[in-house]
N, C-alpha and C positions, 0 to 999 in steps of 0.2 A: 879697280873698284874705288869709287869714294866710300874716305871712312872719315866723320865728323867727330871728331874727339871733344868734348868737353868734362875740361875738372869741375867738381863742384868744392869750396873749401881749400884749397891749394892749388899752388900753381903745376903744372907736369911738364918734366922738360924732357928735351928734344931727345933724347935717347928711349925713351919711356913710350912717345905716340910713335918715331918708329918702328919700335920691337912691336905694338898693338897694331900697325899698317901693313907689315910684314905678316904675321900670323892670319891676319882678315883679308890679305891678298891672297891665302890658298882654299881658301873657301871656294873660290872659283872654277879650283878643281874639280870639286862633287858636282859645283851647278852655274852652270856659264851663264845663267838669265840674272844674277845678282843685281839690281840697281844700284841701291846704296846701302850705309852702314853708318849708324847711330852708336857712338860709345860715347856711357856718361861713367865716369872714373870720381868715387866718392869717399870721403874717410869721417869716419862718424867718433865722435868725441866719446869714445868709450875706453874702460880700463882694459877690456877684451883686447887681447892681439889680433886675434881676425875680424879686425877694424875696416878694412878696404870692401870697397863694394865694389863691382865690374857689370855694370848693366850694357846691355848690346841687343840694340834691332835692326835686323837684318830684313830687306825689303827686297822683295821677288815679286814680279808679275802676278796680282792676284792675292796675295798674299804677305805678311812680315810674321819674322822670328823673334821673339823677345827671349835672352836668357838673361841672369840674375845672380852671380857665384857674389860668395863673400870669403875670401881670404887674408892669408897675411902678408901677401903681396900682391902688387898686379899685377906681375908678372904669370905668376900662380892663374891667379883667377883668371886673365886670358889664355892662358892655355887651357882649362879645364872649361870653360865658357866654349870657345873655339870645336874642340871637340863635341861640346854638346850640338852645336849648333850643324858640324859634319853630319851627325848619326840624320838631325831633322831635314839638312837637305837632300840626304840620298834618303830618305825614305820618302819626302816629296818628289823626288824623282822618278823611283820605282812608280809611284802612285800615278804619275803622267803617262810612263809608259803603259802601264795597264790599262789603263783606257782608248787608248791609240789602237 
C-alpha cells in the first residue's frame, strides 16, 4: 500500500515513517481493496505533553477513512489510530458482504 507521510512543523526521520509504513501495511489484512494512505504527523506548540497529532486517510474504492488521535508520541497515536481504523475496515467489510 502507499502511505504519504507528511510532517507539519518538524522534520520526521527515517525510523519514525517506517514504524508508520509497517503498522499501515497490515491494514491490508482486514481489507485488500486499500488504495492509499494519507499520514499528516503534527506537533502543536503547547505546554500539554500530548502535543503530537496523528491524522490518517485511508482510501478504499468508494469510500476514505479519516482518524485523528492526539498523543504523546507517534508512535502511540499510530497504533491506537491503526486499530481504530481495523474495527472501520472490517465493519466496511462485513457491510459488503451483506449485500452480496
Amino acid at each position: 500500500m502507499k502511505v504519504n507521510t507528511q510532517s507539519v512543523n518538524f522534520n520526521a526521520d527515517r525510523k519514525l515513517i517506517d514504524f508508520i509504513q509497517k503498522r499501515m501495511d497490515k491494514l491490508e489484512m482486514f481489507y485488500d481493496k486499500v488504495i492509499q494512505a494519507d499520514v499528516y504527523l503534527k506537533v502543536e506548540n503547547t505546554s500539554d505533553k500530548e502535543n503530537k497529532i496523528f491524522e490518517a486517510r485511508v482510501k478504499v474504492p468508494g469510500d476514505s477513512f479519516i482518524v485523528k488521535k492526539q498523543c504523546k508520541t507517534f508512535e502511540e497515536g499510530t497504533d491506537i489510530a491503526v486499530s481504530s481504523l481495523e474495527r472501520q475496515l472490517k465493519k466496511r467489510k462485513q457491510k459488503l458482504r451483506a449485500h452480496i
